[in-house]
C-alpha positions in Angstrom: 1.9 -15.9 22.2 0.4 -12.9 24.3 -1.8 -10.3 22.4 1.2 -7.7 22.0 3.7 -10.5 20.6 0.9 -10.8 17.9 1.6 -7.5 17.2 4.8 -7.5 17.0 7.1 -7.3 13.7 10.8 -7.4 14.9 13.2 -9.2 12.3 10.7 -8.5 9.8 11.5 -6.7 6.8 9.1 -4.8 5.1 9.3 -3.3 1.3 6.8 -0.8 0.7 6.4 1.8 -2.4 5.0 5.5 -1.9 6.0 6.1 1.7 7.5 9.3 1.7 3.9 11.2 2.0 1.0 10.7 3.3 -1.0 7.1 4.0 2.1 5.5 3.0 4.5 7.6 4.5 2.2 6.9 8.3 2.2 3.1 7.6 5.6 2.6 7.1 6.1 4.7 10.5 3.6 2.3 12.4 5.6 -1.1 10.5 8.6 0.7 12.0 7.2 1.2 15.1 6.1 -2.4 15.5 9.3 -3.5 15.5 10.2 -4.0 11.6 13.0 -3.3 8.9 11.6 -0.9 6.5 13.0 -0.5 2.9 10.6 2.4 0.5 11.0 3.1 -3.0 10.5 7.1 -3.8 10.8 9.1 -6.9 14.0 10.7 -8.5 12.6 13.8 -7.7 11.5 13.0 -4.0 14.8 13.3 -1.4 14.1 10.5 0.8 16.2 11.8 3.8 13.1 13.6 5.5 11.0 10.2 5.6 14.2 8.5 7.0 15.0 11.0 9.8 11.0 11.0 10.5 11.0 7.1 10.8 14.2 7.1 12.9 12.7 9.7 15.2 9.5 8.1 15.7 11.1 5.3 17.1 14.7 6.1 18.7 15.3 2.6 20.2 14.4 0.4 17.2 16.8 -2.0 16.3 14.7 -2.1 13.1 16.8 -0.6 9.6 15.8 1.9 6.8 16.7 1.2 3.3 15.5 3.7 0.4 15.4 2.5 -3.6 15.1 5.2 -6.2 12.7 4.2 -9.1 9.7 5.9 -10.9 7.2 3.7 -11.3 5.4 5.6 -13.7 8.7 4.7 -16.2 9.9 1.8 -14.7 9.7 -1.3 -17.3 8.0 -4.5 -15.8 10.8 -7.1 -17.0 13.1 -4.4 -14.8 11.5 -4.8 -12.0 13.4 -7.5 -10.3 16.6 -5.6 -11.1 15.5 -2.8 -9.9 13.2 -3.3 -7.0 13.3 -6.5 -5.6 17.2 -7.6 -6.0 18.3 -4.4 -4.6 16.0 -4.7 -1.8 17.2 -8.3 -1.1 20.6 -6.6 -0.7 19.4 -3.6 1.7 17.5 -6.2 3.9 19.5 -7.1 7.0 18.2 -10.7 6.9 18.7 -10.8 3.1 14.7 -11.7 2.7 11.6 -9.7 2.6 8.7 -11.1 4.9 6.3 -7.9 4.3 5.1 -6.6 0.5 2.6 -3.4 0.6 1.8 -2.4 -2.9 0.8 1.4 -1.7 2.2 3.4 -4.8 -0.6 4.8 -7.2 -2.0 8.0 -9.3 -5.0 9.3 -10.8 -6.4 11.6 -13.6 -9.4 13.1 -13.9 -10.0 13.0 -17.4 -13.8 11.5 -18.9 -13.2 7.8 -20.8 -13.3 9.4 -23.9 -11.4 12.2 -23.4 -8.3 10.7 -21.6 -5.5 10.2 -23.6 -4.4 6.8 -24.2 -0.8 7.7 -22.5 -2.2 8.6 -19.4 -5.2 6.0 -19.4 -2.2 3.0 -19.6 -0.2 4.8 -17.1 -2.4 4.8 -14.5 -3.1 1.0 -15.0 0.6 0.5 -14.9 1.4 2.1 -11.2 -1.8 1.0 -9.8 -2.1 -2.3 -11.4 0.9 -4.2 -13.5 3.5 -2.9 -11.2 1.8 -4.2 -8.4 1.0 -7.5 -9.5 4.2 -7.7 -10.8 6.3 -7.1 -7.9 4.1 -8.8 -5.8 4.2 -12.3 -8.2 8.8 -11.6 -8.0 8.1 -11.2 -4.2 5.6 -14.3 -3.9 8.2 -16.6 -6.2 11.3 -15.6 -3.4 8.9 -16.6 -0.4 7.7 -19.8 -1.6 11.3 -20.7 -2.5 12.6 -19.5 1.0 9.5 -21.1 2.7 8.8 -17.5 3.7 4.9 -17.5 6.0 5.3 -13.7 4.2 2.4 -10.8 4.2 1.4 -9.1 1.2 -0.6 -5.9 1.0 -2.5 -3.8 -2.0 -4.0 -0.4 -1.4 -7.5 -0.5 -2.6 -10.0 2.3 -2.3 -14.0 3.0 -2.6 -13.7 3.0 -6.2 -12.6 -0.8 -5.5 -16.2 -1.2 -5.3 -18.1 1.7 -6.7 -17.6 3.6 -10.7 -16.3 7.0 -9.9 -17.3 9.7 -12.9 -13.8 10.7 -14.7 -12.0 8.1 -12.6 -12.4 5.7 -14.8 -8.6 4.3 -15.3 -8.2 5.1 -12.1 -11.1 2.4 -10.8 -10.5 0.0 -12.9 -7.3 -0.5 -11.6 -8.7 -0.4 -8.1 -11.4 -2.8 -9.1 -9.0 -5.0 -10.4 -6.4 -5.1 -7.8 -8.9 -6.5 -5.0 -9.6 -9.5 -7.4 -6.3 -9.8 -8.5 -5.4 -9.7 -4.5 -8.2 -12.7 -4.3 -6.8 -14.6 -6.6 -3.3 -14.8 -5.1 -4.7 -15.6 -1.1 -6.3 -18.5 -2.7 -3.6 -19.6 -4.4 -0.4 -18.7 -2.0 -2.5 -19.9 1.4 -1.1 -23.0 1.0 2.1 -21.8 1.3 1.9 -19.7 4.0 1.5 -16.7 2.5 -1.7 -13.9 3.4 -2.9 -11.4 1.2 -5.5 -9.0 1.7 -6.1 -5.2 0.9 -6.2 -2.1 3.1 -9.3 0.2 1.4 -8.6 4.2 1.4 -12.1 5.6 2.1 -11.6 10.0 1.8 -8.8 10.6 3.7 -6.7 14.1 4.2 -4.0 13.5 1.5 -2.4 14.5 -1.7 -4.5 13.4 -3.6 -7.6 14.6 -2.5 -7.4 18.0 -2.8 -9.7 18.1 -5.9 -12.4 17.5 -2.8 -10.8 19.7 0.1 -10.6 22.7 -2.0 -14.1 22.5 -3.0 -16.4 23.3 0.3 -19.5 22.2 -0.8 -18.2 19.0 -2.4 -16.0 18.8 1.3 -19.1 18.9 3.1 -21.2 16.9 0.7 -18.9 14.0 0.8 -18.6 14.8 5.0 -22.1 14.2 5.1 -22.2 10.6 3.9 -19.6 9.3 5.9 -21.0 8.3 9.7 -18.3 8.6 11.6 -18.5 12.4 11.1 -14.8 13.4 9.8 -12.6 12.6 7.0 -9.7 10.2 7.5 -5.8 11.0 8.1 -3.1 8.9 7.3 -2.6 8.1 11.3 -6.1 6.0 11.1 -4.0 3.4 8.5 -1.2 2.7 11.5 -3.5 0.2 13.3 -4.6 -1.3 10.1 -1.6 -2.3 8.8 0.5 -3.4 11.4 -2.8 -6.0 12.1 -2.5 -7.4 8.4 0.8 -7.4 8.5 1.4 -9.1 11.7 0.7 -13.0 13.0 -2.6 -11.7 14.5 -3.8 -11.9 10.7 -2.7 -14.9 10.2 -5.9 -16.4 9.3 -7.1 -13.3 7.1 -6.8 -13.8 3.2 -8.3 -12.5 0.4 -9.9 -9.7 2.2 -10.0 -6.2 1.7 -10.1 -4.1 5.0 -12.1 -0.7 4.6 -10.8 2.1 6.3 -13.9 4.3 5.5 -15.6 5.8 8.6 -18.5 3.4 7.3 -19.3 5.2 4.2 -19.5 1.8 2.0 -21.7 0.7 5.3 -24.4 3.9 5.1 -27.0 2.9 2.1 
């Protein structure tokens, strides 16, 4: 196999959630670029038809196809989740299986531990964490019985491996998604099967706006990260198509940290 072929995802089909923005939104463009089906879940309120036409237009001459679920995942039930995820998935896919899971979907708050409400506390757990595992244990089951070598993927972050103040819900979750992601590489190698974890260092987004509308909190958090800029969603697109590809094959239970080396600089 040459170096590009490891690169390569044609007749792969990839289900990702929370790709119509942002890191998810620029990984999904570089799993369609690499050759792959790709099938996203978005919000009732979020027309996927822009994230469609901007996949389709990266890559004109793909023979790759684009599938779109509508679910919130901040309501969705977890004994719905098959129904409403995976099967319909399994019916958008052009090979009828799904080789590539990345668990990107999550939110935040920014409420102290004792001052968040119980509501939002368990809902941020449930996007970043049940759903995940969840999905990821339906996906898992359908792989080993297909004899699947699948790929799956959770977004982790610096708070994977550092307390955040009023983040707390927030990195928990993230704490316990690498773990959970460590657990599952041990036990689904055998099968075939890598998972690992892509880590969100501060990166241009959505959801960090809190920081980029603050200049001195920008340019204190600028200051600790060597490689002298904050990240964009475009520095994912190598990344991911490596994890999700055969030259990862021998990669589990990792968590890749996509951080300009801030976890690196004491």
């Amino acid at each position: 196999m040459s170096n590009l072929d490891l690169f390569s995802l044609k007749g792969k089909v990839v289900l990702i959630t929370g790709a119509t923005n942002g890191i998810g939104k620029a990984m999904a463009q570089a799993l369609y670029e690499a050759g792959a089906s790709v099938i996203f879940t978005h919000r009732p309120a979020t027309d996927p038809a822009s994230t469609v036409q901007f996949l389709r237009d990266s890559y004109p001459g793909s023979e790759g196809k684009i599938g779109t679920i509508e679910v919130d995942l901040g309501e969705v039930k977890i004994e719905n989740l098959e129904a409403e995820i995976v099967r319909p998935a399994l019916e958008l896919s052009p090979t009828g299986e799904i080789d590539i899971l990345i668990n990107n979907a999550g939110i935040t708050n920014r409420d102290t531990i004792v001052d968040a409400s119980t509501e939002e506390y368990h809902k941020v757990l449930h996007v970043n964490l049940h759903v995940p595992s969840e999905l990821s244990r339906l996906v898992a089951r359908r792989m080993i019985r297909q004899k699947i070598r699948g790929k799956i993927l959770f977004t982790a972050s610096l708070t994977s491996f550092r307390a955040a103040s009023n983040l707390s819900a927030y990195t928990t979750s993230k704490g316990a998604i690498v773990q959970f992601a460590k657990c599952c590489a041990v036990e689904w190698a055998q099968h075939g099967i890598n998972v690992n974890c892509i880590g969100l260092g501060y990166v241009r987004t959505n959801m960090t706006t809190f920081h980029t509308s603050d200049e001195a909190r920008e340019t204190r958090i600028l200051s600790k990260i060597p490689r002298g800029r904050w990240g964009t969603p475009e520095d994912f697109k190598g990344p991911v198509v490596f994890l999700c590809s055969a030259a990862s094959d021998y990669v589990d239970g990792e968590c890749l940290m996509v951080d300009g080396g801030f976890l690196a600089l004491m």
